[in-house]
VOSEKOL-9198 format. One line per 3 residues: their letters; for each residue x, y, z negated of N, C-alpha, C, O. Coordinates in nm, 4 decimals, always signed. Last residue first. Layout:
<pts>
A	X Y Z X Y Z X Y Z X Y Z ~ ... $
</pts>
This chain:
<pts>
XXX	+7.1794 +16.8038 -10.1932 +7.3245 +16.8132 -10.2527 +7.3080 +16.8667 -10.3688 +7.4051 +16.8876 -10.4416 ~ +6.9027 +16.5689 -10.1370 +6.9788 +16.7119 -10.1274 +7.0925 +16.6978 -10.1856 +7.1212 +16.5882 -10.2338 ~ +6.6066 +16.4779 -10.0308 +6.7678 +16.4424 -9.9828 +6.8058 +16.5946 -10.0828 +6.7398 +16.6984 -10.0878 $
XXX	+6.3961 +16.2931 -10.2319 +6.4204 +16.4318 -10.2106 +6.5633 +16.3985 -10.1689 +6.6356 +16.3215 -10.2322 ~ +6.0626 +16.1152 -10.2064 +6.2242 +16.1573 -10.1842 +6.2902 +16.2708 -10.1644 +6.2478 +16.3515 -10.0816 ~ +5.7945 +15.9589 -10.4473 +5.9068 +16.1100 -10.3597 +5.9975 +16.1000 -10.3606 +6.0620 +16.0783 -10.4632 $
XXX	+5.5720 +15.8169 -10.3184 +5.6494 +15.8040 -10.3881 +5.7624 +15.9486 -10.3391 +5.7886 +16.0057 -10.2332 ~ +5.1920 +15.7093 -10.2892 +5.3023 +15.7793 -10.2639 +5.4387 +15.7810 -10.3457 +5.4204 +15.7405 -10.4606 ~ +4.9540 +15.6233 -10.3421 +4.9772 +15.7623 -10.4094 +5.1153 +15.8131 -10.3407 +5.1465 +15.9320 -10.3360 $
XXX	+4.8453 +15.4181 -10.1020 +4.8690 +15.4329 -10.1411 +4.8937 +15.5378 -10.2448 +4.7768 +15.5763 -10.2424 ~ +4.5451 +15.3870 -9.8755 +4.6569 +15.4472 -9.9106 +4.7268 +15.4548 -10.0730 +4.6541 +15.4988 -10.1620 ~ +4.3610 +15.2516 -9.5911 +4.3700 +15.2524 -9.7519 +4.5176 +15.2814 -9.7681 +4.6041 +15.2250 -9.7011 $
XXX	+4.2332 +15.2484 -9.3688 +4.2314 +15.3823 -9.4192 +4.2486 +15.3968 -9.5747 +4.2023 +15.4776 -9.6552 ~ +4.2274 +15.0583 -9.2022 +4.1033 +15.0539 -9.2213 +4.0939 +15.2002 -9.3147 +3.9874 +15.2584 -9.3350 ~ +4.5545 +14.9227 -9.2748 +4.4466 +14.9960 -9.1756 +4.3259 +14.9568 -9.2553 +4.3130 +14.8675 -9.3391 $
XXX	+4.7594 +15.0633 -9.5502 +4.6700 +14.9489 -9.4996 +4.5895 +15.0420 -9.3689 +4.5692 +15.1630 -9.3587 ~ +5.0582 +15.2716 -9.6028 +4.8908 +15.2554 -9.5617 +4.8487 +15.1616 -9.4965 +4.8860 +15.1531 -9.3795 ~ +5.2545 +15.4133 -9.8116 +5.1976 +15.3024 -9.7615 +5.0648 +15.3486 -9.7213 +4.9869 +15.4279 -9.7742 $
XXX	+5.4195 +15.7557 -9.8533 +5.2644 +15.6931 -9.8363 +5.2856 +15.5184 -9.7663 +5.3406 +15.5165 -9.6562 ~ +5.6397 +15.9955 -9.9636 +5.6204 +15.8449 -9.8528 +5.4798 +15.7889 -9.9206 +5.4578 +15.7906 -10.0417 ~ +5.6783 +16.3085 -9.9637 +5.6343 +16.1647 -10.0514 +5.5980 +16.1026 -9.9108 +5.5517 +16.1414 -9.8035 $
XXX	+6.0424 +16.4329 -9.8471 +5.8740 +16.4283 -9.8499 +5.8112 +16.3521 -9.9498 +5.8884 +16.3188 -10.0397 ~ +6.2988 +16.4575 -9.6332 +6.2128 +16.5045 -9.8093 +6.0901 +16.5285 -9.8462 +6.0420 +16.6384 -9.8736 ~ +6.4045 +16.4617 -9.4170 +6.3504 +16.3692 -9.4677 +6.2661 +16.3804 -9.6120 +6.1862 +16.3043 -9.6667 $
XXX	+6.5646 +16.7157 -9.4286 +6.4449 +16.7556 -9.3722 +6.3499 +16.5893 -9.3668 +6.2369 +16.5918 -9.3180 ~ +6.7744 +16.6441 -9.5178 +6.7241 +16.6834 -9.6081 +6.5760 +16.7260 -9.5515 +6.4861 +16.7642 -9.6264 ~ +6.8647 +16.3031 -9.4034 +6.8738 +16.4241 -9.4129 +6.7520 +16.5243 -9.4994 +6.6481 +16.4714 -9.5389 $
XXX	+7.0327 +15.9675 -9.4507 +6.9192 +16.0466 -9.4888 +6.9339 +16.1546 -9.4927 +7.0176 +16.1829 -9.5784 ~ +7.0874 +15.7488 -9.3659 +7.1690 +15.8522 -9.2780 +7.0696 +15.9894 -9.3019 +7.0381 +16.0781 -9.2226 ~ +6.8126 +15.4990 -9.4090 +6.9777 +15.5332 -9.4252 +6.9895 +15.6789 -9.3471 +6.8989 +15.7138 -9.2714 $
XXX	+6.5892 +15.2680 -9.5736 +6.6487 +15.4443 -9.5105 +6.7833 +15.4539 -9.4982 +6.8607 +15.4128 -9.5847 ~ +6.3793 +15.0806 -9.5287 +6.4583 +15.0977 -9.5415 +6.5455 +15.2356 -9.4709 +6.5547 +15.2787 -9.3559 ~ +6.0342 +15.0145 -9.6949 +6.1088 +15.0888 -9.5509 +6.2643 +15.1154 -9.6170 +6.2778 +15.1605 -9.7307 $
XXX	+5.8338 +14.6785 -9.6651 +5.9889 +14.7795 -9.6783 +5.9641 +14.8946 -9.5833 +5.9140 +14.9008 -9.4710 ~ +5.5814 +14.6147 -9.8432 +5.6466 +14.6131 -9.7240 +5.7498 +14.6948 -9.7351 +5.7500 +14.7839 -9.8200 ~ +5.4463 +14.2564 -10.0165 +5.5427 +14.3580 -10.0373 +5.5867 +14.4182 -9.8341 +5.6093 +14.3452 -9.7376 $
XXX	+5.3985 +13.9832 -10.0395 +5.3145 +14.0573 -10.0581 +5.3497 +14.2453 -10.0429 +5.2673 +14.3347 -10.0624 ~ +5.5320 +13.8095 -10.0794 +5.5384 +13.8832 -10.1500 +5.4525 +13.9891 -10.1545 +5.4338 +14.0684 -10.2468 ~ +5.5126 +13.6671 -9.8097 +5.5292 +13.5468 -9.9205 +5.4995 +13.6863 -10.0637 +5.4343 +13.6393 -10.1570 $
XXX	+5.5350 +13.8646 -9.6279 +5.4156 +13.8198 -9.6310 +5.4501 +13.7534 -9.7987 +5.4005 +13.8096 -9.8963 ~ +5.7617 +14.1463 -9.6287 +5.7601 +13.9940 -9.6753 +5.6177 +13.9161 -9.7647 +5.5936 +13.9064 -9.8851 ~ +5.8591 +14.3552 -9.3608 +5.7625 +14.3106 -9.4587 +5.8034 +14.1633 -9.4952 +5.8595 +14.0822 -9.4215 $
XXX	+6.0182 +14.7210 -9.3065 +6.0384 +14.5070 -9.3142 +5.8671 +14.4708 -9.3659 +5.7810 +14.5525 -9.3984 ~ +6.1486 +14.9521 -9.1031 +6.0441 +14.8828 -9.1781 +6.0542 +14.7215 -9.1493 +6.0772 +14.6441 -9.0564 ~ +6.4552 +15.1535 -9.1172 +6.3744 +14.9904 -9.0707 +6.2425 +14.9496 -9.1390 +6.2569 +14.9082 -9.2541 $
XXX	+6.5761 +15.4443 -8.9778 +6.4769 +15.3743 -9.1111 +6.4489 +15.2469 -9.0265 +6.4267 +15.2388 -8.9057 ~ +6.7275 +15.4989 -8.7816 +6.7770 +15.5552 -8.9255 +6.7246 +15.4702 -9.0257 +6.7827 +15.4277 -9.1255 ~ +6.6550 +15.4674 -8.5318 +6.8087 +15.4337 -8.5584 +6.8438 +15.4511 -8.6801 +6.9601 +15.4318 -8.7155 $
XXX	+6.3680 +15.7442 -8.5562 +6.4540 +15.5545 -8.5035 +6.6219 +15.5977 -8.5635 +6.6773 +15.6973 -8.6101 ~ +6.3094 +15.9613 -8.6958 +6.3650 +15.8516 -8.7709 +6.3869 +15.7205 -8.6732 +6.4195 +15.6104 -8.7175 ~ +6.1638 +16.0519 -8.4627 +6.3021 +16.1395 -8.5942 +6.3372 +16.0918 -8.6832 +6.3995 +16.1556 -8.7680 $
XXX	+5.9959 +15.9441 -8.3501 +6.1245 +15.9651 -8.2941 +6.2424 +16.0282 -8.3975 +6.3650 +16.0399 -8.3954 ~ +5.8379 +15.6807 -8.5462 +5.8705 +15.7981 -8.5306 +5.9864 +15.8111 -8.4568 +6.0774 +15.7291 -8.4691 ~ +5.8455 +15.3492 -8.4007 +5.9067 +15.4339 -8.5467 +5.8408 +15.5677 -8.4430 +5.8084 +15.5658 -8.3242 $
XXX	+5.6915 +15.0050 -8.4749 +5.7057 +15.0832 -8.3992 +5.7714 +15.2297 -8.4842 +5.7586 +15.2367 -8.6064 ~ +5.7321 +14.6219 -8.4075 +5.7533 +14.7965 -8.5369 +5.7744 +14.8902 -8.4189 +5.8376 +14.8760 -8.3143 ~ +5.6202 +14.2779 -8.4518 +5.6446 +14.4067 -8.3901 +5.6960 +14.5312 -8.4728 +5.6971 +14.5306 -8.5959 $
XXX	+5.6602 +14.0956 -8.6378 +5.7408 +14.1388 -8.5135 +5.7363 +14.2562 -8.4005 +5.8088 +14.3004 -8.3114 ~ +5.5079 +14.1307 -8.8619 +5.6492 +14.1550 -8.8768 +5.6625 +14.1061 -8.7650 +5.7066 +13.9978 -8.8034 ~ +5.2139 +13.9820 -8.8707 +5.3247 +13.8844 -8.8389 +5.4980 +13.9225 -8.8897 +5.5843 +13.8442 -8.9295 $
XXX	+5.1480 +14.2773 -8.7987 +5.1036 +14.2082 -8.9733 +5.1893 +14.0951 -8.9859 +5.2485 +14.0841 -9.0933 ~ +5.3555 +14.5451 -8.7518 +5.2482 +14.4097 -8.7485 +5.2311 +14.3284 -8.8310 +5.2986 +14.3101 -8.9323 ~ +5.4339 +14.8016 -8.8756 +5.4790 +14.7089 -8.8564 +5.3706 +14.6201 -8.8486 +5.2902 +14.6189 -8.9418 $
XXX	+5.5163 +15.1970 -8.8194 +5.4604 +15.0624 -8.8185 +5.5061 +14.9178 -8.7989 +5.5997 +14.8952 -8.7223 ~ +5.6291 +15.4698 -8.9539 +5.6749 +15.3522 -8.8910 +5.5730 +15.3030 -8.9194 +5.5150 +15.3345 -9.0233 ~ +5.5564 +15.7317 -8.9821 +5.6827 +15.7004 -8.9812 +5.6952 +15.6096 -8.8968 +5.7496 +15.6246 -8.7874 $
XXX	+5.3118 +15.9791 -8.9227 +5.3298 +15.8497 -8.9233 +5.5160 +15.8471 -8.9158 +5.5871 +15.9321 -8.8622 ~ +5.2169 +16.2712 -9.1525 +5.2955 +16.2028 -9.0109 +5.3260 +16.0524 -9.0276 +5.3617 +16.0074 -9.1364 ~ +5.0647 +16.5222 -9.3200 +5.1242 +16.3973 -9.3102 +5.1224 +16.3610 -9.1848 +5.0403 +16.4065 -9.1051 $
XXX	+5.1964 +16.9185 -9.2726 +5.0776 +16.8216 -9.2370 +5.1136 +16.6356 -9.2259 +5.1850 +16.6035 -9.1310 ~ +5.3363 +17.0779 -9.5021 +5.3557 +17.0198 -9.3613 +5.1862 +16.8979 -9.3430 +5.1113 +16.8296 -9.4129 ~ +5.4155 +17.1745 -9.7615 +5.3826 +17.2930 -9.6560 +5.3407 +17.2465 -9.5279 +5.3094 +17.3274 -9.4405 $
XXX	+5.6153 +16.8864 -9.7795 +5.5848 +17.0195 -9.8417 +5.5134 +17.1488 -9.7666 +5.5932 +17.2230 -9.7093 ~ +5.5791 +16.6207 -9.6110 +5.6661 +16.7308 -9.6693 +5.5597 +16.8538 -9.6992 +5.4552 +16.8902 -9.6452 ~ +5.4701 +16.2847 -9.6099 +5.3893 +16.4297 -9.6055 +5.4969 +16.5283 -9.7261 +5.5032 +16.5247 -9.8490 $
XXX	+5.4884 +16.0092 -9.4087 +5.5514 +16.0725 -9.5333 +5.4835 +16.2093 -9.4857 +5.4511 +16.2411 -9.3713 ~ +5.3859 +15.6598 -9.3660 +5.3534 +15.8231 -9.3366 +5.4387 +15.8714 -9.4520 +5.4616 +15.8110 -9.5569 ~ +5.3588 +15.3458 -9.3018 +5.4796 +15.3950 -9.3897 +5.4230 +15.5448 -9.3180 +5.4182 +15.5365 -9.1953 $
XXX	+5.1913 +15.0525 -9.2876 +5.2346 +15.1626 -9.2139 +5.2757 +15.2427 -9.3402 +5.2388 +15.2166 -9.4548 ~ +5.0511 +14.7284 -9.1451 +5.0900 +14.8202 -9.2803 +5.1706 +14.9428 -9.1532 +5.1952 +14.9418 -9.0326 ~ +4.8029 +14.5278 -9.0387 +4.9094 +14.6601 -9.0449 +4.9126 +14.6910 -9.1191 +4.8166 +14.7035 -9.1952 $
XXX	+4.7024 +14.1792 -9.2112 +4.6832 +14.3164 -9.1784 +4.7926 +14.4067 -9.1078 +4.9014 +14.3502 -9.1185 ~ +4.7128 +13.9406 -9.3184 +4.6110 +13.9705 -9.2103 +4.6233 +14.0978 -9.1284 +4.5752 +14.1215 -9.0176 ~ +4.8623 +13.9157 -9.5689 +4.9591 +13.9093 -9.4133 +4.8571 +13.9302 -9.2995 +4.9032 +13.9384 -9.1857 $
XXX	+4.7508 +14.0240 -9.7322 +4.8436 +14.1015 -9.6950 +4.8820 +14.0486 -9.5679 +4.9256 +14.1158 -9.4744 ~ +4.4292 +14.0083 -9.8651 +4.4929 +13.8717 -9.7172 +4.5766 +13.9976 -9.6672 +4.5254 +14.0754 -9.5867 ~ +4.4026 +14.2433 -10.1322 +4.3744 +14.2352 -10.0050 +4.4312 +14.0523 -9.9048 +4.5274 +14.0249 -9.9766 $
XXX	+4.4484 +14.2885 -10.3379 +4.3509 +14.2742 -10.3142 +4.2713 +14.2399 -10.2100 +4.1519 +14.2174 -10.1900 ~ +4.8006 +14.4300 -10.3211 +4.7356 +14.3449 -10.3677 +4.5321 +14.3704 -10.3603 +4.4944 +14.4855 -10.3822 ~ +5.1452 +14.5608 -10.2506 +5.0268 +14.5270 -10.1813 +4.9733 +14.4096 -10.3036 +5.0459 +14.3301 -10.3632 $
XXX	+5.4411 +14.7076 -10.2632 +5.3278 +14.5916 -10.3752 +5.2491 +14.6452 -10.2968 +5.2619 +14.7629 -10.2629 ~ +5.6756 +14.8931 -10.0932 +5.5017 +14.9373 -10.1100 +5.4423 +14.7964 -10.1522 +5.3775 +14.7524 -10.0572 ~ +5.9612 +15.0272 -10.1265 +5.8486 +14.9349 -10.1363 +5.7197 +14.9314 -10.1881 +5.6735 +14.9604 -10.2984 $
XXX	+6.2465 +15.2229 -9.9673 +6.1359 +15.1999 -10.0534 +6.0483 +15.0865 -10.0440 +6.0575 +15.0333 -9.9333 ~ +6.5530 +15.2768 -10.0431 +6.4833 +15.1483 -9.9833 +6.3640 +15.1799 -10.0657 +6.3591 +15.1733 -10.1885 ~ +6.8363 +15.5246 -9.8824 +6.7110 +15.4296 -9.9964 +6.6095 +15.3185 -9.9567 +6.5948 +15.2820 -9.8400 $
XXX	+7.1274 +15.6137 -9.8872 +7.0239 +15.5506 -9.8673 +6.9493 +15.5536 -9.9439 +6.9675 +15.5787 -10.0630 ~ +7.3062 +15.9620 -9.7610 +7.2787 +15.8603 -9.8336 +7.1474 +15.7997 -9.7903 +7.0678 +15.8516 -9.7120 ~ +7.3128 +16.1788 -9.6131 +7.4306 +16.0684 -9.5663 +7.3570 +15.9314 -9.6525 +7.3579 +15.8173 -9.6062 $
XXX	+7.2699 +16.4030 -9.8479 +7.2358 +16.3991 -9.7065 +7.3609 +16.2776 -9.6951 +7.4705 +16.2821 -9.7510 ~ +7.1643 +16.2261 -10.2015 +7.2472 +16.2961 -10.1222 +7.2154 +16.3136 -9.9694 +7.1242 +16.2374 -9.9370 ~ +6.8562 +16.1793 -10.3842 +6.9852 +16.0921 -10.3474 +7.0670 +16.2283 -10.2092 +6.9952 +16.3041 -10.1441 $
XXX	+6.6107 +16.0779 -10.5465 +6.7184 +16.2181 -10.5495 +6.8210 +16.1331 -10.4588 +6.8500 +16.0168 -10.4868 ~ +6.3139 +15.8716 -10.5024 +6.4140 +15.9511 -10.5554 +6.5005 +16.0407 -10.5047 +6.4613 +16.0923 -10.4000 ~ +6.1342 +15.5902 -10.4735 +6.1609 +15.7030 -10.4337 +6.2820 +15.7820 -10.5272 +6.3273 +15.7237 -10.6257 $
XXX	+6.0711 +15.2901 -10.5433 +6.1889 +15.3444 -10.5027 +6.2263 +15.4221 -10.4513 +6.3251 +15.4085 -10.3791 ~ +5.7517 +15.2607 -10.4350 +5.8143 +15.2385 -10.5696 +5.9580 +15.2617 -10.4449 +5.9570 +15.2551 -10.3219 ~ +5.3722 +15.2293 -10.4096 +5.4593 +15.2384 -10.3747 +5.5807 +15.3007 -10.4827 +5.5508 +15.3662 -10.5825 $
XXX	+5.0633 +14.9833 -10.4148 +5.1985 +15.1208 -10.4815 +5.3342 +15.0729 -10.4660 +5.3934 +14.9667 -10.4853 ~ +4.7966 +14.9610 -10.3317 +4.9109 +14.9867 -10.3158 +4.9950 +15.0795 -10.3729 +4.9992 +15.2024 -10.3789 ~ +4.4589 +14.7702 -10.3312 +4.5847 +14.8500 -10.4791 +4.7120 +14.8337 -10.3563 +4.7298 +14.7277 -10.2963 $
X	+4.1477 +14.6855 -10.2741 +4.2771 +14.7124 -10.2115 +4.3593 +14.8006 -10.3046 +4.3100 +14.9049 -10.3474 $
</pts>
């Protein structure tokens, strides 16, 4: 199982990002994927989930209406899409397969 995750960065409060977590070793569309981010000083937290089909998703309350998780079985690949990004969003984002496989993470930092 290999995940890495990709399109972290610097970006403003108000602003977007789109991260993506490459999946490989694994039957990607068999599985949950899941999106945790772990701030600074803070204990990691689930963001979002998404079914392995992509119809279901479930979010954190401090990110609905803000972040979308996608997936695209054909690619192998899962989204989280960010918008209306605040600075208390500033963490590394984690992909995670179930069964307890994780990615390294990628870092966002909101700030001015």
């Amino acid at each position: 199982v290999h995940l890495v995750e990709s399109g972290g960065g610097l970006v403003q409060p108000g602003g977007s990002l789109r991260l993506s977590c490459a999946a490989s070793g694994f039957t990607f569309s068999a599985y949950v994927m899941s999106w945790y981010r772990q701030a600074p000083g803070k204990e990691r937290e689930l963001v979002a989930v998404i079914s392995s089909a992509g119809g279901t998703t479930n979010y954190a309350e401090s990110v609905k209406g803000r972040f979308t998780i996608s997936r695209d079985n054909a690619k192998n690949t899962v989204y989280l899409q960010m918008h209306s990004l605040k600075p208390e969003d500033t963490a590394v984002y984690y992909c995670k397969r179930s069964g307890d496989y994780w990615g390294k993470g990628t870092l966002v930092t909101v700030s001015s």
